[in-house]
C-alpha positions as CSV (number, residue, x, y, z in Angstrom):
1,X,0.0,0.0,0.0
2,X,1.4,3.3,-1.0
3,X,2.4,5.8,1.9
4,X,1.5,8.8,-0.4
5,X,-2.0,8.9,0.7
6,X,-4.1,12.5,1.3
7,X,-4.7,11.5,5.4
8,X,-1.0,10.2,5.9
9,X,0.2,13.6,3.8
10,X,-2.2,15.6,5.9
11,X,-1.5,14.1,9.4
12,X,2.6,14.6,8.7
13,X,1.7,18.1,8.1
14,X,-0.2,18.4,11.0
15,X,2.9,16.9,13.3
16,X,5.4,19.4,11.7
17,X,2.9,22.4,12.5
18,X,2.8,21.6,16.2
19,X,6.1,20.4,16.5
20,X,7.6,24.2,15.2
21,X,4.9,25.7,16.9
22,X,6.2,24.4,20.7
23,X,9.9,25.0,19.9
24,X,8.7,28.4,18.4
25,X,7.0,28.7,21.9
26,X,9.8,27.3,23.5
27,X,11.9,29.9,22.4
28,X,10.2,32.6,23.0
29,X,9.3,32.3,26.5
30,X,13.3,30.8,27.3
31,X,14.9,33.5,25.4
32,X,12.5,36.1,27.1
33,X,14.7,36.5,30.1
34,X,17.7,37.6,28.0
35,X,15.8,39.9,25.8
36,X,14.4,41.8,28.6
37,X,18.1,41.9,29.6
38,X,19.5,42.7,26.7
39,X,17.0,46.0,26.2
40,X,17.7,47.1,30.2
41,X,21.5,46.9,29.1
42,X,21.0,49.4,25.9
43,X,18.8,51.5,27.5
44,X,21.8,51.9,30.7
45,X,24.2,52.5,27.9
46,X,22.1,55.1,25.5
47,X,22.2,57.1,28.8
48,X,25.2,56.9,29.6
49,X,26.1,57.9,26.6
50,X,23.9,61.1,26.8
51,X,25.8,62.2,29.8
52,X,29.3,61.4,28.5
53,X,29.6,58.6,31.4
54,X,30.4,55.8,28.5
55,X,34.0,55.2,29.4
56,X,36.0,52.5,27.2
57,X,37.0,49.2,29.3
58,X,34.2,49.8,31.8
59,X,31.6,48.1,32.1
60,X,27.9,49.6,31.7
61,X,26.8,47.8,34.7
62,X,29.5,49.2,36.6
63,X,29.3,52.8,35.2
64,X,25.4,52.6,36.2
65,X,26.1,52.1,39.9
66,X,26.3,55.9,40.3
67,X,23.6,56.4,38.6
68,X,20.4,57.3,41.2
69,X,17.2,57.1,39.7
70,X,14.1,59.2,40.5
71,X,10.8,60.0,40.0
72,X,9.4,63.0,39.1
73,X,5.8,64.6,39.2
74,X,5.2,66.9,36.3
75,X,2.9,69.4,38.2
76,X,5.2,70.2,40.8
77,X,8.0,69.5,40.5
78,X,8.7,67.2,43.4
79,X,10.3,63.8,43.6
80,X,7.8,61.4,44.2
81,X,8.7,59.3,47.1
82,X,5.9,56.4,47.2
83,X,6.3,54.4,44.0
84,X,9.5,52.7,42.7
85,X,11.0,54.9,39.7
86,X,13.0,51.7,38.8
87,X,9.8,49.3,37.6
88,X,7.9,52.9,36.3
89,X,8.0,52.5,32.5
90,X,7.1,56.6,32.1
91,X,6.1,55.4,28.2
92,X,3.2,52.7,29.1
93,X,1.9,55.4,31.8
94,X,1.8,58.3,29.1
95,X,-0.8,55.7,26.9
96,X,-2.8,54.9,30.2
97,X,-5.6,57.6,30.6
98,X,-5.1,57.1,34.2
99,X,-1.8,57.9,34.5
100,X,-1.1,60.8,32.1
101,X,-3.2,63.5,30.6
102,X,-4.5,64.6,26.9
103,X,-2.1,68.2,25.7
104,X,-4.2,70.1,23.3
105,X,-3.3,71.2,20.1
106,X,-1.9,74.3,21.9
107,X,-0.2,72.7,24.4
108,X,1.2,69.5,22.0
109,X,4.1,71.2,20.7
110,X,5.9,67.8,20.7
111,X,3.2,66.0,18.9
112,X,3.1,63.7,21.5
113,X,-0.7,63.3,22.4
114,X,-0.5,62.5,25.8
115,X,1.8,63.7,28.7
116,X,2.8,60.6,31.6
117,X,1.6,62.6,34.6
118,X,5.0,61.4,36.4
119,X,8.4,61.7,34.7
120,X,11.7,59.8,35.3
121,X,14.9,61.6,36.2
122,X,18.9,59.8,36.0
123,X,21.3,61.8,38.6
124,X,24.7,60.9,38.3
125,X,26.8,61.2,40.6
126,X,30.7,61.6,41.1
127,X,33.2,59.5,43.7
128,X,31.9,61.9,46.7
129,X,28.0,62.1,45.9
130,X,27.5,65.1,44.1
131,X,25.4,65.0,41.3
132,X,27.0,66.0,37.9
133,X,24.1,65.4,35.7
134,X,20.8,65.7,35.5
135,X,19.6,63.2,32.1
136,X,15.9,63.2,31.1
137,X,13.8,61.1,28.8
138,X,12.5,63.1,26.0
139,X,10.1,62.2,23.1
140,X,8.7,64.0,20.1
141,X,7.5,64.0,16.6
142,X,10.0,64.6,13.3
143,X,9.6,63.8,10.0
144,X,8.2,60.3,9.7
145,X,8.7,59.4,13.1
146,X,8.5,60.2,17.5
147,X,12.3,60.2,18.3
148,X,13.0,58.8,21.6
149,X,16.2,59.9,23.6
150,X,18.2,61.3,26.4
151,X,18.8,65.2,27.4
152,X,21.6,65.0,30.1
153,X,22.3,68.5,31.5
154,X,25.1,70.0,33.8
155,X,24.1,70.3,37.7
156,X,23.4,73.4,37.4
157,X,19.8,72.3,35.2
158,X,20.4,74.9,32.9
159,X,24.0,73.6,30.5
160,X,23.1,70.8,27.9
161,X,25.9,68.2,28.8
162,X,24.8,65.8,25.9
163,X,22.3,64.8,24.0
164,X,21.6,61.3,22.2
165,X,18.6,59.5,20.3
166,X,17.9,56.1,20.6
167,X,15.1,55.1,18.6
168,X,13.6,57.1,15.1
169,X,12.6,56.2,12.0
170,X,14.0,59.4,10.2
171,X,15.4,59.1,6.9
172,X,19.0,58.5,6.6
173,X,21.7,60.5,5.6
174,X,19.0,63.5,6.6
175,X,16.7,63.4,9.5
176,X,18.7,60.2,10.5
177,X,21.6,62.4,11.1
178,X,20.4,63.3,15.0
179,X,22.9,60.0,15.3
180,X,26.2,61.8,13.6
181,X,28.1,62.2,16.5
182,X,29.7,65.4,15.1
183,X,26.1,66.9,15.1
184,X,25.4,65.6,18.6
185,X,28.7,67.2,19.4
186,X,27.7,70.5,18.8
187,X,25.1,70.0,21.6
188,X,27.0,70.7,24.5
189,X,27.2,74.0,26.3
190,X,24.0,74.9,25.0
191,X,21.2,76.8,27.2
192,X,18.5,74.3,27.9
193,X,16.7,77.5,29.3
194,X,16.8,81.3,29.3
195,X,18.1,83.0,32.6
196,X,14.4,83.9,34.0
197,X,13.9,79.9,33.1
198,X,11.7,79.5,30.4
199,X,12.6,76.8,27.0
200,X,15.5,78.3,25.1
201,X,16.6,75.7,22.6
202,X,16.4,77.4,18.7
203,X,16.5,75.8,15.5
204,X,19.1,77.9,13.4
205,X,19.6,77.5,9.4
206,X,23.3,77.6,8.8
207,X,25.9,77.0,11.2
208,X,25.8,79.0,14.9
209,X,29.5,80.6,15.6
210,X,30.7,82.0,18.0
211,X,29.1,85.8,16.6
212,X,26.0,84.2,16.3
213,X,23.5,86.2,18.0
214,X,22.2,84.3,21.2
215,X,24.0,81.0,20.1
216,X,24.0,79.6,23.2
217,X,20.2,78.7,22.6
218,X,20.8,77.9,19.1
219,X,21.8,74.7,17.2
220,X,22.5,74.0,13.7
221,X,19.6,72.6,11.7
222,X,20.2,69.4,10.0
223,X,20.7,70.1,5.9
224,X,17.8,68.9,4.1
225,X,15.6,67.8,7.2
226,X,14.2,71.2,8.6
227,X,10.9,69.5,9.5
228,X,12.9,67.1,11.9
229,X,15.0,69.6,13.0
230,X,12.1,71.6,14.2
231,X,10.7,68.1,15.7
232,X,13.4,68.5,17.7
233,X,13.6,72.2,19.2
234,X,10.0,71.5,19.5
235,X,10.6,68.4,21.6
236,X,12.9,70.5,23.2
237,X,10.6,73.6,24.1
238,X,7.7,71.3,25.5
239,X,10.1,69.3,27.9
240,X,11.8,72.1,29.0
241,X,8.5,74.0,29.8
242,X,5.7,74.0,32.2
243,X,4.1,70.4,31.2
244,X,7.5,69.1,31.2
245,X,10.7,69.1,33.5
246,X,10.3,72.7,33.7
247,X,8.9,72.9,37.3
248,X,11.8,70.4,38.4
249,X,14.2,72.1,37.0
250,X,13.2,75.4,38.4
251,X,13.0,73.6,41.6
252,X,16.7,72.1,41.3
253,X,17.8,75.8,40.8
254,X,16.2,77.0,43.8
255,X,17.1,74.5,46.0
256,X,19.5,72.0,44.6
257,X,18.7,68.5,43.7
C-alpha cells in the first residue's frame, strides 16, 4: 500500500505544524529573560552615553552604579517618594488615561498626544555624591517618526551636557543624522533654558559661531531635514516647559537636587 495517501500527507503536516509551533513557543518564552536583559542593558548604555559617562573598558553595569534614579511629578516638580522609579516604565503610563493626561493642540508642541503625569529623572553622581548630571527622557515628533532619547544637563539644570537618540525612523543620511556624533557634538554648552527659566533651545539655518546672535540657545539645523529639525527644538521647548521638567528644574535651581 502506497504511503502517499491524502490522510498520511495531511497528518505529517499536521505533526510538523505543532512540533515548530512548541519549539517556536519554547523559544520565545526561554529567550525572554535575556531579551528583557539585553533592552535594560542598551537602555543603561544610551544614557550613559547622553551624559558622557560611557568610558572604554568599563563596564555599563558598573558605570550605572552611580547612577540614582528618581521620580518626578510633572505638576510640581517634586520627587515622588511612594512608587519605585526603577519598575515605572514613564512610556506605558503616558498611553494609560489614568496615569497621564490629553495636551491640546496648543499645548502639544511635541506631537506627543499625551503627557505621563510622572516623569523619570537619572542623577549621576561623582566618587563623593555630588550629582553631575541631570539626564531626562525626551520624546517628540520629526519627520516620519517620534524620536525617543536622552537630554543629560550640567548640575546646574540649565547647561546641555549631551544629548543622544535612541530610537527614530528618520530618513538616513537626513533626518537620520540626529545620530552623527559630530552633530550631537555640537550640543554641549547649550542653554537648555533662558536666565528667567523658560525653554531656550532654537533651530538655526546655517551654522551657529561664536558671533551668532544668542547662540548659546541655538543649534545648527540638519541640511535637508528642517521639519525634523524643528521636531526636535520643539521636543525640546515642550520638555523644558511647564508640562514638562520645567517645574523640576526650576526647583533644582532653587534649592538643589
Amino acid at each position: 500500500m502506497s504511503n502517499d495517501t491524502v490522510g498520511k500527507t495531511l497528518t505529517v503536516t499536521f505533526l510538523l505544524c505543532v512540533v515548530c509551533s512548541v519549539m517556536v513557543s519554547l523559544s520565545v518564552v526561554l529567550l525572554k529573560p535575556k531579551q528583557l536583559e539585553n533592552k535594560e542593558l542598551d537602555r543603561k548604555k544610551n544614557i550613559l552615553a547622553a551624559a558622557g559617562l560611557l568610558k572604554p573598558g568599563v563596564p555599563v553595569a558598573d558605570a550605572f552604579k552611580k547612577i540614582d534614579i528618581r521620580l518626578v511629578d510633572f505638576d510640581t516638580g517634586e520627587y515622588v517618594e511612594d512608587r519605585d522609579p526603577a519598575t515605572y516604565d514613564q512610556r506605558r503610563a503616558a498611553a494609560d488615561p489614568d496615569q497621564s493626561i490629553r495636551l491640546t493642540s496648543a499645548q502639544d508642541v511635541a506631537s506627543i498626544k499625551r503627557r505621563a503625569n510622572q516623569g523619570v529623572v537619572y542623577l549621576a553622581k561623582n566618587d563623593s555624591g555630588e550629582v553631575t548630571r541631570i539626564i531626562l527622557p525626551v520624546k517628540g515628533y520629526g519627520l516620519w517618526s517620534t524620536l525617543y532619547g536622552f537630554l543629560a544637563l550640567e548640575s546646574d539644570a540649565v547647561t546641555v551636557a549631551g544629548l543622544g537618540f535612541y530610537e527614530h525612523a528618520e530618513t538616513p543620511g537626513l533626518g537620520g543624522e540626529v545620530d552623527n556624533p559630530n552633530w550631537k557634538a555640537q550640543w554641549r554648552g547649550k542653554k537648555f533654558l533662558t536666565d528667567q527659566g523658560d525653554p531656550a533651545i532654537r533651530m538655526y539655518k546655517g551654522s551657529v559661531t561664536a558671533s551668532t546672535p544668542e547662540g548659546e540657545y541655538k543649534f545648527d539645523a540638519l541640511s535637508g531635514a528642517t521639519l525634523t529639525s524643528r521636531g526636535v527644538e520643539n521636543l525640546m521647548r515642550f520638555w523644558a516647559g511647564d508640562l514638562g521638567y520645567g517645574p523640576y528644574l526650576k526647583r533644582v535651581q532653587e534649592k538643589g537636587v
